[in-house]
C-alpha positions as YAML, in Angstrom:
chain: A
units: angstrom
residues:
- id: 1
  name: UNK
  ca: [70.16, 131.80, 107.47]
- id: 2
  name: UNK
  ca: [72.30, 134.94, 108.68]
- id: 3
  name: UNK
  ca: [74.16, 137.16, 105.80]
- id: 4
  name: UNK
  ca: [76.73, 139.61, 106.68]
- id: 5
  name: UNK
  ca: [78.01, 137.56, 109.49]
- id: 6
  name: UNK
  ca: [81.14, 139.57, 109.03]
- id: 7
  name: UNK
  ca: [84.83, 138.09, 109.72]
- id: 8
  name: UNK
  ca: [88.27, 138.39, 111.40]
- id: 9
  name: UNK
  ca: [91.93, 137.21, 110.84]
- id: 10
  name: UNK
  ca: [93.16, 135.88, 114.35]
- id: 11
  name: UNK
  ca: [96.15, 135.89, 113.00]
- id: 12
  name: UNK
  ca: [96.30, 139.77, 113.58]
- id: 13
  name: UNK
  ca: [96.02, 139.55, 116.89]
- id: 14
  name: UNK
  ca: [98.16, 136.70, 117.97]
- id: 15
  name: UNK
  ca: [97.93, 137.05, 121.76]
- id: 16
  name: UNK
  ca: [94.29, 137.37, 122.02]
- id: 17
  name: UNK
  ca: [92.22, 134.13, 123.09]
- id: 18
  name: UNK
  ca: [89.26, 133.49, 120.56]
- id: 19
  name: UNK
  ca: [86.39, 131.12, 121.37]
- id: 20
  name: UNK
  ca: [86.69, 128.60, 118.18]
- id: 21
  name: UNK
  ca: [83.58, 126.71, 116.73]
- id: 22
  name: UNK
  ca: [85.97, 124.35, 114.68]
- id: 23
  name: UNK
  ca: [84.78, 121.11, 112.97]
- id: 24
  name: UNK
  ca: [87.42, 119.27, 115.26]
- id: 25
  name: UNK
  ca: [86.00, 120.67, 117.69]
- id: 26
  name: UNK
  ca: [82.80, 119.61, 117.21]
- id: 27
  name: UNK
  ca: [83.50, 116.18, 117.68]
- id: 28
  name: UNK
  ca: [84.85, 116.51, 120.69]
- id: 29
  name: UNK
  ca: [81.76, 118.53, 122.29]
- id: 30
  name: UNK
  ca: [83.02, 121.79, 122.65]
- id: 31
  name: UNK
  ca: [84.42, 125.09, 121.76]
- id: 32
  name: UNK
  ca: [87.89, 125.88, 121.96]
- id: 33
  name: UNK
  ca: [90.14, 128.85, 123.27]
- id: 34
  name: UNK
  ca: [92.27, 129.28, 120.84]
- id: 35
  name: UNK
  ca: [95.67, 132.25, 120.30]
- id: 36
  name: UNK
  ca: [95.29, 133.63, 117.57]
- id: 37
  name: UNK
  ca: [98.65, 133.34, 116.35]
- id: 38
  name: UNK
  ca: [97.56, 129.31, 116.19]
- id: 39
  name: UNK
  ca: [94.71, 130.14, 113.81]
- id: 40
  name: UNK
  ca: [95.97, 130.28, 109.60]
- id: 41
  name: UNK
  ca: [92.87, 131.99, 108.32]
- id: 42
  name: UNK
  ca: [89.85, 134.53, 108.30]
- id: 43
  name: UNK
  ca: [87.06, 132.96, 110.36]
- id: 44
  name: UNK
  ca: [83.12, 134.22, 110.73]
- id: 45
  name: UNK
  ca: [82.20, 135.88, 113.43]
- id: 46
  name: UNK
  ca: [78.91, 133.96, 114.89]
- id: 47
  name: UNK
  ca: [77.64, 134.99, 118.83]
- id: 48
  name: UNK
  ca: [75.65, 133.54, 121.18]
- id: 49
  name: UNK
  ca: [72.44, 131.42, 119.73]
- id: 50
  name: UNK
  ca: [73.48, 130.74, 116.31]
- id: 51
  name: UNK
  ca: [72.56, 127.61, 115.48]
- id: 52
  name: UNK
  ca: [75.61, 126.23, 113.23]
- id: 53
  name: UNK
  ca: [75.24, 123.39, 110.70]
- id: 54
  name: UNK
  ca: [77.84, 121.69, 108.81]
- id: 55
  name: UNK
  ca: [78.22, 121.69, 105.02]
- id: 56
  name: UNK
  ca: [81.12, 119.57, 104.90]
- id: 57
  name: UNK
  ca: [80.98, 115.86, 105.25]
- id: 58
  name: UNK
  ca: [77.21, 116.21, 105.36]
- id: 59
  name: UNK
  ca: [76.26, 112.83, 105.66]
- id: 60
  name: UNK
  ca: [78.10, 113.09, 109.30]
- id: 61
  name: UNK
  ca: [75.08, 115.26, 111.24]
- id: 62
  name: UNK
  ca: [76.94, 118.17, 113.00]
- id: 63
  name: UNK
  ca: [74.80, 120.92, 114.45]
- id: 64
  name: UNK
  ca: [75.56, 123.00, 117.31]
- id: 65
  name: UNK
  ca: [74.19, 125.93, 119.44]
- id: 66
  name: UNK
  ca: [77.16, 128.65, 119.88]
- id: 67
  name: UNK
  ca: [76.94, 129.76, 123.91]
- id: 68
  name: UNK
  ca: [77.85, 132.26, 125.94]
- id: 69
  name: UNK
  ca: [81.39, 133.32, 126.62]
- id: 70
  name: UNK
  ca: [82.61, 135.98, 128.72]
- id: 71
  name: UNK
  ca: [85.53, 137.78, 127.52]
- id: 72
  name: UNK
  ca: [86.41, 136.29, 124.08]
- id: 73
  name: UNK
  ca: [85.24, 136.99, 121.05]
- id: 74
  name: UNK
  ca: [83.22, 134.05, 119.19]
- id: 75
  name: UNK
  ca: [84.23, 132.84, 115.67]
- id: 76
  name: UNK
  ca: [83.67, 129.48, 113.41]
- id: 77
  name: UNK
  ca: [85.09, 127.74, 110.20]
- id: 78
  name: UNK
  ca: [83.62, 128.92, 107.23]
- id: 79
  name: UNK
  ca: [82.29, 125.34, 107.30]
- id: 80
  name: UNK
  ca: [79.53, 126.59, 108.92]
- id: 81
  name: UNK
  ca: [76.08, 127.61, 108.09]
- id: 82
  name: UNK
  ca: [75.45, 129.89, 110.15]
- id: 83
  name: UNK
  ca: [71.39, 130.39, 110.95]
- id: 84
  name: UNK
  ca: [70.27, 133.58, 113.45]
- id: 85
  name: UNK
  ca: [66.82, 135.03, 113.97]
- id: 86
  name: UNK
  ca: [64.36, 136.01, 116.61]
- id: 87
  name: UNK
  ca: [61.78, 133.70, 115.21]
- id: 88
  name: UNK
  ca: [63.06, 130.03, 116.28]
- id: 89
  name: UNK
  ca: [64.56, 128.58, 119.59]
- id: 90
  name: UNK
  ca: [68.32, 127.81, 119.11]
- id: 91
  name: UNK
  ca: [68.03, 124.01, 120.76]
- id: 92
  name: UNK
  ca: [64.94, 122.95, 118.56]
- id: 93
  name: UNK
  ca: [66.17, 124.19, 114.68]
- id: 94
  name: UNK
  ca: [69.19, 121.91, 116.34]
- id: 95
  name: UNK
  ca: [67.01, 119.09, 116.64]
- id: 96
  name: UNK
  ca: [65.19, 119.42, 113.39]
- id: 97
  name: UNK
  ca: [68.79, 120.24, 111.04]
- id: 98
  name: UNK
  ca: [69.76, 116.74, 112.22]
- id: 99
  name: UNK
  ca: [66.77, 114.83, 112.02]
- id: 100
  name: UNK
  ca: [65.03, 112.06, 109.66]
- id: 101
  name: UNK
  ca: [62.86, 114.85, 108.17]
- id: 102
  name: UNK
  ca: [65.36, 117.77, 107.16]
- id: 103
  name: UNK
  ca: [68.89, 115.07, 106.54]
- id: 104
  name: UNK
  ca: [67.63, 113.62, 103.35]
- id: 105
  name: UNK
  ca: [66.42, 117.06, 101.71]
- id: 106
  name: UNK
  ca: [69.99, 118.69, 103.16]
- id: 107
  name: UNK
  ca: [72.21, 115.98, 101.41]
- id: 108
  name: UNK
  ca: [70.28, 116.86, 97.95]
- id: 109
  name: UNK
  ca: [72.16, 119.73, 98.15]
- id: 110
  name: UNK
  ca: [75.36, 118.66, 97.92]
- id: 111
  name: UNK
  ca: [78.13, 118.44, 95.39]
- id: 112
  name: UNK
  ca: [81.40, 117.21, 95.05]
- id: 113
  name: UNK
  ca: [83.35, 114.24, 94.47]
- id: 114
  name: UNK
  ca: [83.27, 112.28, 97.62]
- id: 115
  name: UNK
  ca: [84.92, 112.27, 101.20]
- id: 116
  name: UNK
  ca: [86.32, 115.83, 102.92]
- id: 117
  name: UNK
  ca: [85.40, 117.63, 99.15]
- id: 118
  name: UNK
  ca: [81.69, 116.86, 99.54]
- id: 119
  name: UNK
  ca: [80.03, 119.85, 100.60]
- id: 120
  name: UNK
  ca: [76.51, 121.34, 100.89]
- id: 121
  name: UNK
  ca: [75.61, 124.42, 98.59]
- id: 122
  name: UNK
  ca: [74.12, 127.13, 101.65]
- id: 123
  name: UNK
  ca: [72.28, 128.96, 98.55]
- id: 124
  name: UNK
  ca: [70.25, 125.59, 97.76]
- id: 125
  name: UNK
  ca: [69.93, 124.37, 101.46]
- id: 126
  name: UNK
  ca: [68.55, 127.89, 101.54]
- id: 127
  name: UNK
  ca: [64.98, 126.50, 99.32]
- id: 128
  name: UNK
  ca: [64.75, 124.46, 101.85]
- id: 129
  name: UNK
  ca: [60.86, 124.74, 103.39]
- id: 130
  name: UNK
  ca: [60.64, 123.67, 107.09]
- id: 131
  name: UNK
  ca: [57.79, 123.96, 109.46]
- id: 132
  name: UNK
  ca: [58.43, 126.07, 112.41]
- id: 133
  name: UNK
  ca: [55.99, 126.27, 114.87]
- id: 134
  name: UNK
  ca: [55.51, 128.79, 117.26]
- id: 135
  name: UNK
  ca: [58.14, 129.94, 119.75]
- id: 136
  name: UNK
  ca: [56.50, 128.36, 122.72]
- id: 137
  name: UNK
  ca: [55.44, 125.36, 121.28]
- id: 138
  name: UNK
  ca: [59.47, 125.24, 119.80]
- id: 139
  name: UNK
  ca: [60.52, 125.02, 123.75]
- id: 140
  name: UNK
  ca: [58.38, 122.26, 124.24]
- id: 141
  name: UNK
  ca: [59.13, 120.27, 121.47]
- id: 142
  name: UNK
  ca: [63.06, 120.72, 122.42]
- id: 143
  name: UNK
  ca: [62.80, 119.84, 125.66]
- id: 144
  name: UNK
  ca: [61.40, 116.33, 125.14]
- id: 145
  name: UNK
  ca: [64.10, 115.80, 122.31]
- id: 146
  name: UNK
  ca: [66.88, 117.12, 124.58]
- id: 147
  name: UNK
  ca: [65.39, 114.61, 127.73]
- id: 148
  name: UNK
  ca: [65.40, 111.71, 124.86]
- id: 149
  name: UNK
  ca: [69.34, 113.04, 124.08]
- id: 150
  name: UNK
  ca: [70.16, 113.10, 127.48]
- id: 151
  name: UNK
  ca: [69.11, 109.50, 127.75]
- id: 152
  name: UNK
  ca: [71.33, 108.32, 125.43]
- id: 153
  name: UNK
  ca: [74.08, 110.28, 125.82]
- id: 154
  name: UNK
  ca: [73.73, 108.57, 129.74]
- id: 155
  name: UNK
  ca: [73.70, 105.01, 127.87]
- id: 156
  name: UNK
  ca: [77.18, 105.85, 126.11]
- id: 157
  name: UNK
  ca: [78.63, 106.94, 129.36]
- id: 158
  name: UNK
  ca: [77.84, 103.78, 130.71]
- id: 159
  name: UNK
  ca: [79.22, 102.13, 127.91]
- id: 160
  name: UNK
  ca: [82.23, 103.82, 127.96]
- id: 161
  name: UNK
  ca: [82.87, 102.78, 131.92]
- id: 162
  name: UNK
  ca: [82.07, 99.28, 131.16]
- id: 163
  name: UNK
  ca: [84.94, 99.46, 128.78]
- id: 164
  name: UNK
  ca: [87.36, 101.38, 131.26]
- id: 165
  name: UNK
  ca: [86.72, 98.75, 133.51]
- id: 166
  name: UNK
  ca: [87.38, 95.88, 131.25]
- id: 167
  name: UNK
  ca: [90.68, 97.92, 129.94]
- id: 168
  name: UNK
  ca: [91.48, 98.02, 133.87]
- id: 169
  name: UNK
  ca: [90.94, 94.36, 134.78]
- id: 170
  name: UNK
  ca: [92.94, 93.28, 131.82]
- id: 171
  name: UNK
  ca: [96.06, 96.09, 132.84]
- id: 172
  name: UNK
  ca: [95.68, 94.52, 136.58]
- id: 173
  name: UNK
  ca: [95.75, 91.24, 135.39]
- id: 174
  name: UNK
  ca: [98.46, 91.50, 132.76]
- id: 175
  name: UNK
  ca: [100.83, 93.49, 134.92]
- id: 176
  name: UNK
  ca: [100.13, 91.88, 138.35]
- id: 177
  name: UNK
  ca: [103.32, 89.92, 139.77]
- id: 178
  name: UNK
  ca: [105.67, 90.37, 136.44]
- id: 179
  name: UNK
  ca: [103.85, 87.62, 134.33]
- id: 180
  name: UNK
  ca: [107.20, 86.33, 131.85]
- id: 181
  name: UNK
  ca: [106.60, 87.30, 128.35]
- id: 182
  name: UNK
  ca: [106.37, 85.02, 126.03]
- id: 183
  name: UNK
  ca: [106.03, 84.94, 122.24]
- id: 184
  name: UNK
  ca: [102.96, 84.94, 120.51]
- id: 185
  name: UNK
  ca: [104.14, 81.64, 118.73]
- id: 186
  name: UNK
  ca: [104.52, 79.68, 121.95]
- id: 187
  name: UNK
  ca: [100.38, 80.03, 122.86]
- id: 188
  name: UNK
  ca: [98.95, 80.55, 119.57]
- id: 189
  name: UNK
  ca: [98.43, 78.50, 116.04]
- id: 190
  name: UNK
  ca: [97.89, 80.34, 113.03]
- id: 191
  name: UNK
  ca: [95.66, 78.32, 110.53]
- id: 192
  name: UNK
  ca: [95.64, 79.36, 107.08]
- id: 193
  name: UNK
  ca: [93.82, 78.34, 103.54]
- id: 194
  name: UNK
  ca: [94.43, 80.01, 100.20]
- id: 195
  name: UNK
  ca: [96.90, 81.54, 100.03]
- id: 196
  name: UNK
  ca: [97.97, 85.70, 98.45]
- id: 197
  name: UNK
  ca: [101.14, 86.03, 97.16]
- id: 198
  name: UNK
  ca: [101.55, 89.13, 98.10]
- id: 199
  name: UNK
  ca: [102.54, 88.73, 101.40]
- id: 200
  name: UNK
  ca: [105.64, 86.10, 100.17]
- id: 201
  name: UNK
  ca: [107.84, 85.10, 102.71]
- id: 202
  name: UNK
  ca: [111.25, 83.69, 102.65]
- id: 203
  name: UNK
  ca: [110.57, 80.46, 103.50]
- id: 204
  name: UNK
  ca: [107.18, 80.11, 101.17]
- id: 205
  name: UNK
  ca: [104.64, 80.71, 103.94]
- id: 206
  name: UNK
  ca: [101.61, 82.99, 103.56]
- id: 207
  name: UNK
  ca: [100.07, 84.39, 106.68]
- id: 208
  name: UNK
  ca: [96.62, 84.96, 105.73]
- id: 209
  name: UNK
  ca: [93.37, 84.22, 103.59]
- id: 210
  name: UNK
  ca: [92.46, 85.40, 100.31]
- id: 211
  name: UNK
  ca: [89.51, 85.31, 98.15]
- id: 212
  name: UNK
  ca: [88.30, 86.91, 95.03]
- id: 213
  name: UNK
  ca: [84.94, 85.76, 94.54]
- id: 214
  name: UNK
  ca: [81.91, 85.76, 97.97]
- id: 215
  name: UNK
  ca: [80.95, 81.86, 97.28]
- id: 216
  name: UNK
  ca: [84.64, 80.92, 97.77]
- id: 217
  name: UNK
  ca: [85.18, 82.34, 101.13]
- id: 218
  name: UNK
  ca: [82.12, 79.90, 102.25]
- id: 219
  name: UNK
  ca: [82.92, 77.28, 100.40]
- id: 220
  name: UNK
  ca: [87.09, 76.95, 101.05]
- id: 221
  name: UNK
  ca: [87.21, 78.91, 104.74]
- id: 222
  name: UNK
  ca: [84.74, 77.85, 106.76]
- id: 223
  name: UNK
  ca: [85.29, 76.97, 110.26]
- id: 224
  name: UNK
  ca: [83.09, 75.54, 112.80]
- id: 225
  name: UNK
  ca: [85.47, 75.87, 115.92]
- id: 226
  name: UNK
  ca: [85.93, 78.92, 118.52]
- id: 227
  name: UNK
  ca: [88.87, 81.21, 117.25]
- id: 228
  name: UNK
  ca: [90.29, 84.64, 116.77]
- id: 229
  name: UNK
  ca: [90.14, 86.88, 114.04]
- id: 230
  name: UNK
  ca: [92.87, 89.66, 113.56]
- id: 231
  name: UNK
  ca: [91.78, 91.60, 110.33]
- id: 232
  name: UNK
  ca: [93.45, 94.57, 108.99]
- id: 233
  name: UNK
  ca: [92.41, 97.48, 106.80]
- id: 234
  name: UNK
  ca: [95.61, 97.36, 104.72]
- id: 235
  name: UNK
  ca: [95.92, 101.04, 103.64]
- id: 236
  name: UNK
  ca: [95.90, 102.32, 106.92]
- id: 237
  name: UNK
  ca: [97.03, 99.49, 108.49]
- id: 238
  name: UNK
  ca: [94.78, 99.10, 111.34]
- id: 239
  name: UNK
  ca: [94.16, 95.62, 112.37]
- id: 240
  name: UNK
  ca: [91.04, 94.18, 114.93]
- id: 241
  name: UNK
  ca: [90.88, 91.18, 117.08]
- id: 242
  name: UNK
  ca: [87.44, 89.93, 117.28]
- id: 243
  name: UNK
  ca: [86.10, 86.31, 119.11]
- id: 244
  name: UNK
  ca: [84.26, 84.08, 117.60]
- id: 245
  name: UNK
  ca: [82.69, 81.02, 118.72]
- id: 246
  name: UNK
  ca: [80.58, 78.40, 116.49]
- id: 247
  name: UNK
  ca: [80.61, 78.45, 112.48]
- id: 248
  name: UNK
  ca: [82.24, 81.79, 110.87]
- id: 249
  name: UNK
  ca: [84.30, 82.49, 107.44]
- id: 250
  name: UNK
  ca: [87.55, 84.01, 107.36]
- id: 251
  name: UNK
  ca: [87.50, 86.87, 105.03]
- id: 252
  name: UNK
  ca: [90.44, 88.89, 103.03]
- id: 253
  name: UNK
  ca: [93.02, 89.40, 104.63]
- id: 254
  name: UNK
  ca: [92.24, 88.01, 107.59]
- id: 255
  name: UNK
  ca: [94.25, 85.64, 110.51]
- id: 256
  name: UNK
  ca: [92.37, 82.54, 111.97]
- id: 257
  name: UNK
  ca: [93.88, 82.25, 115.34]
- id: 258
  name: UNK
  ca: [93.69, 79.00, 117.39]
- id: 259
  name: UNK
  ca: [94.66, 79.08, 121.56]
- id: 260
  name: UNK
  ca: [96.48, 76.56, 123.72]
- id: 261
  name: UNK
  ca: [93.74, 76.48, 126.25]
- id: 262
  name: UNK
  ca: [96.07, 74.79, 128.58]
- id: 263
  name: UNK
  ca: [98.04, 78.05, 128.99]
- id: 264
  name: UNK
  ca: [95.36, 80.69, 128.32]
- id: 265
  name: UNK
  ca: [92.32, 82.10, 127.16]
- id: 266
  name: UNK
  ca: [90.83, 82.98, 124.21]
- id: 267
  name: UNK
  ca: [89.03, 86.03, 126.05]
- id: 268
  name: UNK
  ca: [92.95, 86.89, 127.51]
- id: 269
  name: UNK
  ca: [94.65, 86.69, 124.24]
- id: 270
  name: UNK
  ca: [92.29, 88.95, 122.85]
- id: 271
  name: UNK
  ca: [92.71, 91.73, 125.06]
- id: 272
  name: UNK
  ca: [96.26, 90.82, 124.62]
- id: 273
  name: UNK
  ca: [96.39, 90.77, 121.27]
- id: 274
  name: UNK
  ca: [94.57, 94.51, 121.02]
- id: 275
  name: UNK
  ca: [96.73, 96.11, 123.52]
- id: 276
  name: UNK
  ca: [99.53, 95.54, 121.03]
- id: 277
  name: UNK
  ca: [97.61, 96.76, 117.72]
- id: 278
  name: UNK
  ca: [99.22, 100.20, 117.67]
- id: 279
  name: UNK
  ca: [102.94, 97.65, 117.47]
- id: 280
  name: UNK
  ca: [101.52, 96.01, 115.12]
- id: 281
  name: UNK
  ca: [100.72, 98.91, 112.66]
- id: 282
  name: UNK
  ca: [104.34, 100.42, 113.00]
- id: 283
  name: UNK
  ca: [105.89, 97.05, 112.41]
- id: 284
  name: UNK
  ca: [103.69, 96.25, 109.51]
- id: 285
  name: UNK
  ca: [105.21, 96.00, 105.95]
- id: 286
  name: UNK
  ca: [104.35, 97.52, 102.91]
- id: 287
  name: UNK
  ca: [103.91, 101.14, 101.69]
- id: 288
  name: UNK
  ca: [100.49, 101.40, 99.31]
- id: 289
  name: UNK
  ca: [99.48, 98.11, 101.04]
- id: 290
  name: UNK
  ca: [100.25, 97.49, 104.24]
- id: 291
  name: UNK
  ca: [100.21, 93.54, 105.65]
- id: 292
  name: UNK
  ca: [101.62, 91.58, 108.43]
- id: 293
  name: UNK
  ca: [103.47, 88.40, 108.47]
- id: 294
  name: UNK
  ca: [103.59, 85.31, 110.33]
- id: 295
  name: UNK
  ca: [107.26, 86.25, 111.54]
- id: 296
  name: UNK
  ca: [105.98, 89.82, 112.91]
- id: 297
  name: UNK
  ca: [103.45, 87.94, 114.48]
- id: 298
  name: UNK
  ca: [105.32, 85.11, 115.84]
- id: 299
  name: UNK
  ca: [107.79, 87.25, 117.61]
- id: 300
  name: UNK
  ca: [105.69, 89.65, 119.27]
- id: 301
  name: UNK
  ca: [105.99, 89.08, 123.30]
- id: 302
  name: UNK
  ca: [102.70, 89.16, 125.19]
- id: 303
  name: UNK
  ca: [102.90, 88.57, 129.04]
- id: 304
  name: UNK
  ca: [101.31, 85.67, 130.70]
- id: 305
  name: UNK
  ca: [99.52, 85.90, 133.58]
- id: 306
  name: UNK
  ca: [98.41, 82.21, 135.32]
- id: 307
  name: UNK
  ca: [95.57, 80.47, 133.54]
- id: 308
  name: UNK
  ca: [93.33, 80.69, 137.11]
- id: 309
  name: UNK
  ca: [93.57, 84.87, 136.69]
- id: 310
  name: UNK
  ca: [92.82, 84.59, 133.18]
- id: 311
  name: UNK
  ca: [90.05, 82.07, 134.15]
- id: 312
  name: UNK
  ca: [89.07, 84.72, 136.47]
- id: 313
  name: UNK
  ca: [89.15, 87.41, 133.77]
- id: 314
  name: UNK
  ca: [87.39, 85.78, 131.76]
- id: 315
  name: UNK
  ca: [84.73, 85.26, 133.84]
- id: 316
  name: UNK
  ca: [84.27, 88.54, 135.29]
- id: 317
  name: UNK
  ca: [84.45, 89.57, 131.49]
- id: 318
  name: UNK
  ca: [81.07, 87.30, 130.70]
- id: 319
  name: UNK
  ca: [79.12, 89.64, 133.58]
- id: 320
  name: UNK
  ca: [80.59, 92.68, 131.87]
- id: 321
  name: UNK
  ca: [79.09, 91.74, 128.68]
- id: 322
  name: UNK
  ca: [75.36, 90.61, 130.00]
- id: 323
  name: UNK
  ca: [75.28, 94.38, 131.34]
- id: 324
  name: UNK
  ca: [76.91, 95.76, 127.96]
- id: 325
  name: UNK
  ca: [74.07, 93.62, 125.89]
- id: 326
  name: UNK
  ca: [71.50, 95.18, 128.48]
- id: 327
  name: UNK
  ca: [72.55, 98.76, 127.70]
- id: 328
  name: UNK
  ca: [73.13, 98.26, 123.92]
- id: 329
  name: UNK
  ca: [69.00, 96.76, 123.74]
- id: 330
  name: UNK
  ca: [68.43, 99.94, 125.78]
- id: 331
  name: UNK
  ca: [70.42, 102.24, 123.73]
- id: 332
  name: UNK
  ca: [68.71, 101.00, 120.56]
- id: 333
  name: UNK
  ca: [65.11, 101.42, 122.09]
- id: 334
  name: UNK
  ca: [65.70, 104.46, 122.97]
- id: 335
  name: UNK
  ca: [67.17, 105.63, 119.11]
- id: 336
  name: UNK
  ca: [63.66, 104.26, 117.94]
- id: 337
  name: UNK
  ca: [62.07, 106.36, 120.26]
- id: 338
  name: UNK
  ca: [63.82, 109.22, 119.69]
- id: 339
  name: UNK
  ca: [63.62, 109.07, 115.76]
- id: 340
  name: UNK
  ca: [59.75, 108.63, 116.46]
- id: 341
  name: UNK
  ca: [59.51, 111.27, 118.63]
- id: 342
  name: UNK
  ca: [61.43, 113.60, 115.88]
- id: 343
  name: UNK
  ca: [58.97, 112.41, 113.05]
- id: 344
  name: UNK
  ca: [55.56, 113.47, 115.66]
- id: 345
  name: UNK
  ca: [57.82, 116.29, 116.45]
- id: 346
  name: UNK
  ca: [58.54, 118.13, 113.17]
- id: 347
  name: UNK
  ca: [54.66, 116.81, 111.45]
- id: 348
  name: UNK
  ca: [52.97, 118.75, 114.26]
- id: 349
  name: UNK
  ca: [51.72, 116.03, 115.73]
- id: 350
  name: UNK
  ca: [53.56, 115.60, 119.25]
...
């Protein structure tokens, strides 16, 4: 672990272009260039092949190798722990300060009472024994972990087309030839069961189910039937469509959503449905709580393509998924491999 990193305030030089290892950042895979009349605070200085590792949040695994820049001068949050030495290989201590074997020691280490305020304690995660093997046997062991990683990271790229394309056939679909709008009410049933007062309407109706006790949700909402389910988490108020076909319960909170098959289908109103979640959200009620009701629902306009494109969609849709299940089995075979590969790696016996 380095000491004496040393540190700068950006803000002293507000027209000069710093390379920023943020925890934003982070998640979105790399470094930014940054004024630094847009940074607030003092910041370490870190360089090139400092392994960094996250003591905030630390049950979310962030660990990255700082690289090269030309013509900036490096810093990162004080998030950071910041290791340097001539005696490991930057891309391996990576691998190991986010694997199976160092994770669970690493989040004994932390204090804190929960969410963003968790943080690790660098003088503890500094007692810390690892096993670090010789430079050149480092190099190997990093570049079958990084080929593993590359693997997957491949997987979620081909995840994330399949899902462009899907977004793509539904925007094609829903926009091709002007399909009328139409409100949600005139292709959809709401069913509902018991009943929460909480979302009251004028005229006595309740949009949604409510339990307070596990058993009850099987006993009083089961349906054996294909429907939709639009759920919300009701402090953000972020809602999800999902499809289900067969036997399901409805849970808190939750819509049961029938579909005139004659006009459409239940794979189209989904996609519908979730193209209009961010309207939903703003037109929710509530301030600590935030719910929808059947009127918000009823009135919101979807557009209605004819039921042989949606028939179409719909099909192309089931071909979509038998290559999305394919990758996903992949995906997960691969994760086993990889978290085997990390436990040979870091016992010496890979």
């Amino acid at each position: 672990m380095a000491k004496k990193l040393g540190s700068v305030d950006p803000s002293k030089f507000p027209d000069e272009q710093f390379d920023y290892y943020s925890i934003p950042a982070f998640d979105t895979g790399a470094s930014s260039l940054v004024a630094g009349s847009e940074i607030g605070s003092s910041k370490q200085i870190v360089q090139p092949g400092d392994v960094l590792l996250s003591r905030i949040v630390p049950h979310i695994r962030r660990a990255w190798v700082v690289r090269h820049n030309e013509g900036h001068r490096i810093i990162g949050s004080g998030e950071w722990i910041v290791f340097r030495s001539d005696r490991f290989f930057a891309p391996f201590l990576r691998h190991l300060l986010i694997s199976d074997t160092f994770h669970p020691e690493f989040m004994r280490t932390v204090s804190g009472v929960g969410g963003s305020l968790l943080r690790a304690r660098p003088a503890t995660v500094a007692l810390i024994n690892i096993d670090l093997p010789s430079l050149e046997e480092q190099q190997r062991i990093a570049a079958i972990l990084d080929q593993a990683e590359a693997l997957q990271a491949k997987r979620r790229q081909a995840l994330a087309k399949l899902d462009t394309l899907t977004q793509s056939l539904f925007l094609d679909l829903s926009t091709k030839g002007n399909p009328s709008p139409l409100s949600l009410k005139e292709i959809v049933t709401f069913k509902t069961g018991k009943l929460d007062s909480n979302a009251a309407e004028a005229n006595g109706r309740y949009p949604f189910f409510t339990c307070a006790k596990e058993d009850a949700y099987i006993n009083t909402h089961a349906f054996d039937q294909e429907a939709l389910l639009l759920a919300g988490n009701n402090a953000a108020g972020e809602y999800s469509v999902k499809h289900f076909k067969g036997k399901f319960n409805a849970y808190q909170r939750t819509y049961v959503i029938s579909v005139d098959e004659s006009q459409c289908t239940y794979e189209y109103v989904r996609y519908a449905l979730q193209s209009k979640l961010a309207e939903l959200k703003y037109q929710s009620k509530g301030t600590g709580t935030k719910y929808l009701t059947l009127e918000i629902l009823n009135r919101l306009k979807v557009p209605l393509p004819s039921i042989q494109g949606q028939q179409e969609f719909s099909s192309r849709l089931k071909g979509l998924g038998i290559q999305e299940a394919a990758i996903l089995k992949s995906d997960l075979q691969l994760k086993q491999l990889q978290s085997t590969l990390e436990h040979r790696a870091f016992r010496g016996e890979l």
